[in-house]
Every structure is written in C-alpha cells, then in structure tokens.
Residue frames as qw, qx, qy, qz and C-alpha x, y, z in Angstrom:
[[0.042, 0.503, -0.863, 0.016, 81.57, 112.52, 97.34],
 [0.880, 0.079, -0.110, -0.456, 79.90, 109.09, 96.34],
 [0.940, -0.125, 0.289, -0.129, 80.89, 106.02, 95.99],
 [0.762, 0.559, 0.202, 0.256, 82.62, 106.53, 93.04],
 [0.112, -0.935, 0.331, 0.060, 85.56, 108.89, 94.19],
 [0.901, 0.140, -0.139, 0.386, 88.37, 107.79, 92.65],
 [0.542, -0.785, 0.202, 0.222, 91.28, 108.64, 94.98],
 [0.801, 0.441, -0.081, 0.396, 94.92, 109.70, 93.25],
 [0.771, -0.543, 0.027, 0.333, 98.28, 109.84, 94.61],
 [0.541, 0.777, -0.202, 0.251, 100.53, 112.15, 92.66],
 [0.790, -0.283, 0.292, 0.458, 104.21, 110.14, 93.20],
 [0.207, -0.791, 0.438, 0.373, 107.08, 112.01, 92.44],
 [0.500, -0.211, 0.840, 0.014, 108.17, 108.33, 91.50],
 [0.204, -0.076, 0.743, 0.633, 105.78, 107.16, 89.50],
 [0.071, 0.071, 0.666, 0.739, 103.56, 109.40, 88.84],
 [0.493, -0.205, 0.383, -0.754, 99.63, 109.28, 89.54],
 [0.204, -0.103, -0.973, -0.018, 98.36, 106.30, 90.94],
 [0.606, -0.296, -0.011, -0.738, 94.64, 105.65, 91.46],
 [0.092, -0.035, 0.949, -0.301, 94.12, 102.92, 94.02],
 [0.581, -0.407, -0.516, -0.481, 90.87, 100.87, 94.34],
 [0.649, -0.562, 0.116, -0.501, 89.13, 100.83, 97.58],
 [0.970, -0.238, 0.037, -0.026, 90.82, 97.27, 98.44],
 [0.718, 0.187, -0.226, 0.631, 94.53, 98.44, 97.93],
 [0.027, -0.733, 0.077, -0.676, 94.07, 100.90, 100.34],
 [0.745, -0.353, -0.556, 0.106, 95.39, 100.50, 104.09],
 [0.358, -0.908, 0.043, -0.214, 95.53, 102.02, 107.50],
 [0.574, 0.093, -0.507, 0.637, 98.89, 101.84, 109.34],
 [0.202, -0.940, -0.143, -0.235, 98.15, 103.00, 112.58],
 [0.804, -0.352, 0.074, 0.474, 101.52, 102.61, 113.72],
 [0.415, 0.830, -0.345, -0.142, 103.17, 104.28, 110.43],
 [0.859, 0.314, -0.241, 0.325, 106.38, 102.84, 109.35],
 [0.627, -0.431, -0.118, 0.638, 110.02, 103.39, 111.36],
 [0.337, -0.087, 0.298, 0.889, 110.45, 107.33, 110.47],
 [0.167, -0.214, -0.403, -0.874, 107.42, 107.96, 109.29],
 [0.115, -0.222, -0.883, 0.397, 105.16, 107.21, 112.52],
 [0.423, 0.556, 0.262, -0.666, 102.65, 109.96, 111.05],
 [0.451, 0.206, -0.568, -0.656, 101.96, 108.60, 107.70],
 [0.541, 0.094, 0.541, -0.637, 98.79, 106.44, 108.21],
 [0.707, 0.448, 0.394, -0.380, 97.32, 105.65, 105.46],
 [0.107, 0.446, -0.759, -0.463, 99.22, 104.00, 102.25],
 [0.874, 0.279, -0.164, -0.363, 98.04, 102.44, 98.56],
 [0.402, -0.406, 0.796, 0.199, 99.77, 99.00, 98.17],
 [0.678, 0.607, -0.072, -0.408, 99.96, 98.64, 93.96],
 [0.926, -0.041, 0.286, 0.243, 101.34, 96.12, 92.09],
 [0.237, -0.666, 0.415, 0.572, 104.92, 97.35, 90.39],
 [0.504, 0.536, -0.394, -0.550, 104.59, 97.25, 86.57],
 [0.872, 0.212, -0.343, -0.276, 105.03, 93.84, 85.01],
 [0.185, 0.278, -0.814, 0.475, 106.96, 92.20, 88.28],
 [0.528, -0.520, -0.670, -0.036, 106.06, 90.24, 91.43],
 [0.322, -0.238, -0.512, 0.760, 107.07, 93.39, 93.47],
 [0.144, -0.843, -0.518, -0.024, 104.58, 95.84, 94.98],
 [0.340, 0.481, 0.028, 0.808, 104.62, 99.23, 95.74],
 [0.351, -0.663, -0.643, 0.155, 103.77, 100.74, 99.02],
 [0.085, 0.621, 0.181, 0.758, 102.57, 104.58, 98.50],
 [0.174, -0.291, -0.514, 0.788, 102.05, 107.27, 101.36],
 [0.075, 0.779, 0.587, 0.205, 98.95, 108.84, 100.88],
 [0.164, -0.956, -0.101, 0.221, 99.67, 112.45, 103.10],
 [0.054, -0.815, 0.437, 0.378, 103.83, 112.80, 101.55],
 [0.660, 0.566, -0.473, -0.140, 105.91, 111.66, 98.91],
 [0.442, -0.369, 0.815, -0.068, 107.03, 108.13, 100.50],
 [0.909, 0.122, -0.240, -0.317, 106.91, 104.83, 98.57],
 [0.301, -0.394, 0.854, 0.157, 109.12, 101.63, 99.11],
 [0.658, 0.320, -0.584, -0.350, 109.28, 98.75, 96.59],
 [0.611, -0.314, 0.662, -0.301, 108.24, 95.58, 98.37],
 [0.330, 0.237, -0.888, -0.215, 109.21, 91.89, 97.48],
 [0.826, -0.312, -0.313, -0.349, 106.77, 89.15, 98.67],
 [0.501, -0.608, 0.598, -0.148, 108.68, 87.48, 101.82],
 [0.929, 0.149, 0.331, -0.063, 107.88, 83.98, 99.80],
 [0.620, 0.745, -0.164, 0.182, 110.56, 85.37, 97.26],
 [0.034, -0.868, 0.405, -0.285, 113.13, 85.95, 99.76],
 [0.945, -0.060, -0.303, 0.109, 115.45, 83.06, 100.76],
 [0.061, 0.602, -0.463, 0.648, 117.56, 85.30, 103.56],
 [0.238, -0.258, 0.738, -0.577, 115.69, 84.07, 106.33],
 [0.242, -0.229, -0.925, -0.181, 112.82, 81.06, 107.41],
 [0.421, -0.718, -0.395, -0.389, 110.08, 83.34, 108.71],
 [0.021, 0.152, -0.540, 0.828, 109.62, 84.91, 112.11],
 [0.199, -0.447, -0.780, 0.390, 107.36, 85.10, 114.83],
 [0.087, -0.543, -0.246, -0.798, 104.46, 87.58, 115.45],
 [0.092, 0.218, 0.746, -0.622, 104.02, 88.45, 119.11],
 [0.052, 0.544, 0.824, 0.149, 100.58, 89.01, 119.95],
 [0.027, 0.639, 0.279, -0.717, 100.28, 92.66, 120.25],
 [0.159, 0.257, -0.468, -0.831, 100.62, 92.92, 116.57],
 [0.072, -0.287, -0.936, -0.192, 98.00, 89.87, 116.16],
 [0.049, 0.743, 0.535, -0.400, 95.35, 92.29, 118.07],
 [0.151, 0.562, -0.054, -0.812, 96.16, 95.59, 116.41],
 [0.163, 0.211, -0.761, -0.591, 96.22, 93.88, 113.13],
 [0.734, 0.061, 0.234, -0.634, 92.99, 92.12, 113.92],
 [0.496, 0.281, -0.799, -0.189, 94.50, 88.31, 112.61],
 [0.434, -0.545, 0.605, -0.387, 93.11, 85.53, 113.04],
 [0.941, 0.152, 0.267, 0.141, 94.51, 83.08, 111.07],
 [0.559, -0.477, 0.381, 0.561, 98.20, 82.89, 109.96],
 [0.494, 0.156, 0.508, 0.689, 96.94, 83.26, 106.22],
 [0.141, 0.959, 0.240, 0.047, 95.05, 86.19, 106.52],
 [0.542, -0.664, 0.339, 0.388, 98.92, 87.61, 106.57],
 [0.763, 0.559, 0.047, 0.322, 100.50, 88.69, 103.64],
 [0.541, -0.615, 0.227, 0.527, 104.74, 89.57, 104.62],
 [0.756, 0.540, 0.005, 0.369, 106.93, 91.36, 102.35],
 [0.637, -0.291, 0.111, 0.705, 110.45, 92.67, 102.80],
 [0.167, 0.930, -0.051, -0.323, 111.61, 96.13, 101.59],
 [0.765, -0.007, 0.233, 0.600, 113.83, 96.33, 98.74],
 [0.131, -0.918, 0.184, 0.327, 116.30, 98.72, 98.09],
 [0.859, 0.414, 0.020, 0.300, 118.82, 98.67, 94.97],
 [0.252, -0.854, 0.332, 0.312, 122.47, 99.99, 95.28],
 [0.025, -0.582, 0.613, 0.534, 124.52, 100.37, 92.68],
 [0.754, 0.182, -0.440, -0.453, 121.57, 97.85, 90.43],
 [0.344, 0.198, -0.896, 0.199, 122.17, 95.45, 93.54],
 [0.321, -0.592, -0.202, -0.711, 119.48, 94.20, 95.34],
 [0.107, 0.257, -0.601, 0.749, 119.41, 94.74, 99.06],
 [0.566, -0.542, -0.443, -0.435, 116.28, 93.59, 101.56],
 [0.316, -0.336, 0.600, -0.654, 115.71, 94.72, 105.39],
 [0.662, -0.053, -0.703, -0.254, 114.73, 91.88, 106.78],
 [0.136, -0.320, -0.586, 0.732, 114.67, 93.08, 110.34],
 [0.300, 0.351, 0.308, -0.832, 111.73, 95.23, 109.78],
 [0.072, 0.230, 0.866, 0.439, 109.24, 93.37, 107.64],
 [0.378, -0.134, -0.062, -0.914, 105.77, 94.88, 106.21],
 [0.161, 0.256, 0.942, -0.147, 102.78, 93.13, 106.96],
 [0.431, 0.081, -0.464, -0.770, 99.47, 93.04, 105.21],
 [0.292, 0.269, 0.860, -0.321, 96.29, 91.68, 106.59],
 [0.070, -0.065, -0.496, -0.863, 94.37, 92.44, 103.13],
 [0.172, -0.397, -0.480, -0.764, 91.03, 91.61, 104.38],
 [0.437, -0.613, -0.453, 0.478, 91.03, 93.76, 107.37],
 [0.419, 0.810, 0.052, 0.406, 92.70, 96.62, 105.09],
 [0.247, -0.935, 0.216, -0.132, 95.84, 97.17, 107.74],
 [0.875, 0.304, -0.232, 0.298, 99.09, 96.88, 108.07],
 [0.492, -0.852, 0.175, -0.027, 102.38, 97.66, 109.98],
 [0.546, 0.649, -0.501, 0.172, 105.75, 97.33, 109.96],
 [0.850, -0.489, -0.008, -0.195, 107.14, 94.91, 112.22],
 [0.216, 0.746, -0.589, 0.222, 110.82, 95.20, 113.84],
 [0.889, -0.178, -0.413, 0.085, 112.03, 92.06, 114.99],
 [0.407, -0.775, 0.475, -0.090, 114.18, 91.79, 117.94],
 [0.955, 0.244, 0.164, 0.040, 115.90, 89.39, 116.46],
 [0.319, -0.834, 0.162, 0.420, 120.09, 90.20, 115.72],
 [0.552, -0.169, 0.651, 0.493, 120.88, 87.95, 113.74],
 [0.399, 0.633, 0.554, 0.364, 119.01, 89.51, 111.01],
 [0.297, -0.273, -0.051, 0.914, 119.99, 93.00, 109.39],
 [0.341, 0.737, 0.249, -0.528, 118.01, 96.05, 108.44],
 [0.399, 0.753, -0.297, -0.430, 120.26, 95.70, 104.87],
 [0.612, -0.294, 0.708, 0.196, 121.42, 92.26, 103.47],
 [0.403, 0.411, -0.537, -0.616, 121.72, 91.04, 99.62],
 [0.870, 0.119, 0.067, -0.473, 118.41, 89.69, 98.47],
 [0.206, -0.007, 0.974, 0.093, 118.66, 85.38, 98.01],
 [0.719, -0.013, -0.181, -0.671, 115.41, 84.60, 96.16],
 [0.850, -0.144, 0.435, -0.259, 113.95, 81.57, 97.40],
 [0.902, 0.336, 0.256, -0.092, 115.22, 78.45, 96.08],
 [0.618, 0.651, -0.310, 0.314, 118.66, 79.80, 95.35],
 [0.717, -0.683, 0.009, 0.137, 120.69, 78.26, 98.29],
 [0.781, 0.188, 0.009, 0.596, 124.16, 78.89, 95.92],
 [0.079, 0.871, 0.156, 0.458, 123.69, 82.18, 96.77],
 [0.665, -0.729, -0.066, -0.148, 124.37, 81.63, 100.08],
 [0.878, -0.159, 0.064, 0.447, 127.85, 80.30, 100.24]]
C-alpha cells in the first residue's frame, strides 16, 4: 500500500467514488445517528454548487449546500469546544454547509445542525445549535432572495 492507493466508496447512490487524499475527513464525533461513522469523502455533486458528504464504513451520504447559499438564517456561533476539537484557528479556516433534503422536488435545509469543514486540518463535525428558533427542517431561501421570506 503506497502512496498511490486510490481509495473507492461503492454508494448505493451514486455509485463509486474515488476521493483524493484532501477530500477526505475524520469526524470524530460522527454525525447525529451515526456517532460511529468516522471517517467521510466530501465530493463535489455533479455540475452544482452542492457537495456530497459520503460515509466511508456504510452506505450514508447527505447532499450539502454551502451555508453562503442559504438565506434562512445570519450565521451562528461556535462555542469553543468545537474550536479545540476542530483544531480552528481562524474563522476562515471554516467551511459551513447545511444539509439538504428534497420532498416532493422541494428543497428543505436543517439548519439547526450544520456541517462544518476545517479543510486544512481534514475534520469536521456536525454542530447542533441550541438555538430554537431555528429548525432541523425549513424551506431552503438562497441568499439574496429576501421575497422568499414573506
């Protein structure tokens, strides 16, 4: 096993994916539900700005949206236990993105439990706000569309 092992993910979804060595990250947390999956590829989604975030050990993906796309909410706060595990230290080494979820070809982002993405640390975590006013299922606003809102 050299350098050169290319590593593939055989999704259910879509298929096999070969990550490179730099879309590969550790969750040591896992996600809500899935507190043993560890290790996931994060690939861009065919010819969109959304991403894909793969489970390496079972058949999990979600379809993430950049947070910058998302005009639901004006950012949150990161306590500082996640700033240590996550090893940040600067606010742009942070890359946020919202799950999305379609129903019925509507789309739908948790925005109580955002992903994070510290890309060159290679880790990440999901991060439940305590926050109420925000829900785990609301219908996506893309930035910049405040008619949406009304």
């Amino acid at each position: 096993m050299g350098e050169n092992t290319v590593t593939v993910i055989h999704s259910q979804l879509y298929g096999e994916l070969r990550p490179e060595k730099h879309q590969i990250y550790q969750f040591q947390q896992g996600i809500v539900g899935f507190s043993h999956l560890n290790q996931f590829a994060l690939l861009p989604y065919e010819d969109s700005q959304l991403f894909i975030l793969q489970a390496f050990e079972e058949e999990l993906s979600l379809l993430l949206l950049p947070a910058s796309m998302c005009g639901n909410v004006e950012g949150f706060h990161i306590d500082e236990e996640v700033v240590t595990a996550l090893e940040i230290e600067s606010v742009e080494e942070v890359i946020a993105f919202y799950i999305i979820r379609f129903i019925d070809d509507v789309p739908f982002v948790n925005v109580k439990a955002p992903i994070l993405i510290v890309p060159n640390k290679q880790k990440g975590c999901q991060y439940v706000l305590t926050n109420d006013s925000v829900s785990v299922r609301e219908r996506l606003i893309l930035a910049g569309d405040e008619d949406a809102r009304s």
